[in-house]
C-alpha positions as CSV (number, residue, x, y, z in Angstrom):
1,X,-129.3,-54.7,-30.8
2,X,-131.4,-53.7,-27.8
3,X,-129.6,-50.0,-28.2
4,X,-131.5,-49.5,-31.7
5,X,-135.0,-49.8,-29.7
6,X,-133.6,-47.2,-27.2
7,X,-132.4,-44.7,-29.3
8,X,-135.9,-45.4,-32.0
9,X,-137.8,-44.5,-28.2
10,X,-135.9,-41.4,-27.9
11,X,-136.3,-40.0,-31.3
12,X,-139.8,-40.8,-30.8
13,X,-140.5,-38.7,-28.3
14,X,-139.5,-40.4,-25.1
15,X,-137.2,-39.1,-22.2
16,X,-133.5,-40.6,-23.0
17,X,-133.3,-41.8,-19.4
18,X,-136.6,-43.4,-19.4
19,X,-135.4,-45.5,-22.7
20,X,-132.7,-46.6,-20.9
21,X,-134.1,-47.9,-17.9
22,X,-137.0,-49.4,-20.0
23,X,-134.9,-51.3,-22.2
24,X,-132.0,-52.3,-19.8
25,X,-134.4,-53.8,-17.4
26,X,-136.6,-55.6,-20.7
27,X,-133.3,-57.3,-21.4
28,X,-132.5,-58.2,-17.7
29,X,-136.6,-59.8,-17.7
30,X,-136.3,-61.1,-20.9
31,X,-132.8,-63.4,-19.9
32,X,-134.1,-64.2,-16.5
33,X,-137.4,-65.7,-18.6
34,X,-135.8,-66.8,-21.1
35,X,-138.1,-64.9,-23.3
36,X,-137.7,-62.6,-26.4
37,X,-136.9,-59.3,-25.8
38,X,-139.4,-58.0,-28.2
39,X,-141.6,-60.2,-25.8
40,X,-141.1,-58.1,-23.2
41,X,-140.7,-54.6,-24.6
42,X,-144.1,-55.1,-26.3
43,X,-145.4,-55.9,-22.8
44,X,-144.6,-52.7,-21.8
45,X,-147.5,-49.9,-22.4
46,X,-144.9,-46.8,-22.6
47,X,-142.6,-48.6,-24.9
48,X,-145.7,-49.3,-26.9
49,X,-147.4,-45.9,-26.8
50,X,-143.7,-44.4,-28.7
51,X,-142.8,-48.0,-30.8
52,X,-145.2,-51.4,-32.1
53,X,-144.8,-54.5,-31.7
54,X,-143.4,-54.5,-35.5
55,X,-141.3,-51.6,-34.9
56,X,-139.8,-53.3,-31.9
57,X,-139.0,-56.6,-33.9
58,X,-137.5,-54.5,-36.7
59,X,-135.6,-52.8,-35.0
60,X,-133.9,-55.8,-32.8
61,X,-133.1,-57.7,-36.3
62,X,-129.5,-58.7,-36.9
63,X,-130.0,-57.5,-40.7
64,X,-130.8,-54.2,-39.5
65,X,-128.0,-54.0,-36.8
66,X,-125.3,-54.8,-39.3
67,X,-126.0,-52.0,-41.0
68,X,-123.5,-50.9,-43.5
69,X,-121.3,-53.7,-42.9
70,X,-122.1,-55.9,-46.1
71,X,-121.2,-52.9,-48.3
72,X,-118.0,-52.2,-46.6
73,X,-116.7,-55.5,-46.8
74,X,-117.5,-55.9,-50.6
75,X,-115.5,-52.5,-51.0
76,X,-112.5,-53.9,-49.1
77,X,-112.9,-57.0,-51.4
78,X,-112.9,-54.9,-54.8
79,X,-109.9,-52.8,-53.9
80,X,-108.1,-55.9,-52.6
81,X,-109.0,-58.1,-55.0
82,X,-106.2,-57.0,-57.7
83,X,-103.6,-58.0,-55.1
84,X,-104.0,-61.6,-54.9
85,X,-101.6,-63.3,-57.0
């Protein structure tokens, strides 16, 4: 989920590289701490100057990540369905 934040950073305005590193080394602090990565990455001035604090949390929800996924699967389900005996 941490890849959502780094590409939001990016479209923002930040340098891609600069994303990267920020958010690759937020997830290596936030494991060794055992803190939330939206912990750290708010920490972080440049990641706030480009993203809040709410962005930040938004965009590392699971219900977010999945995207599309629900949908896709309810599909499958309605073409399939007529094939169950």
């Amino acid at each position: 989920m941490a890849e959502s934040v780094m590409i939001e950073l990016t479209r923002r305005g930040m340098n891609r590289q600069d994303s990267h590193e920020r958010v690759r080394l937020a997830s290596m602090q936030a494991l060794a701490e055992g803190r939330p990565l939206a912990d750290v990455l708010s920490a972080d001035p440049e990641v706030i100057r480009y993203c809040s604090r709410a962005d930040i949390v938004a965009l590392l929800s699971p219900d977010a990540y999945i995207g599309t996924a629900v949908r896709q699967v309810e599909r499958v389900i309605e073409k399939l369905s007529p094939l169950i005996v």
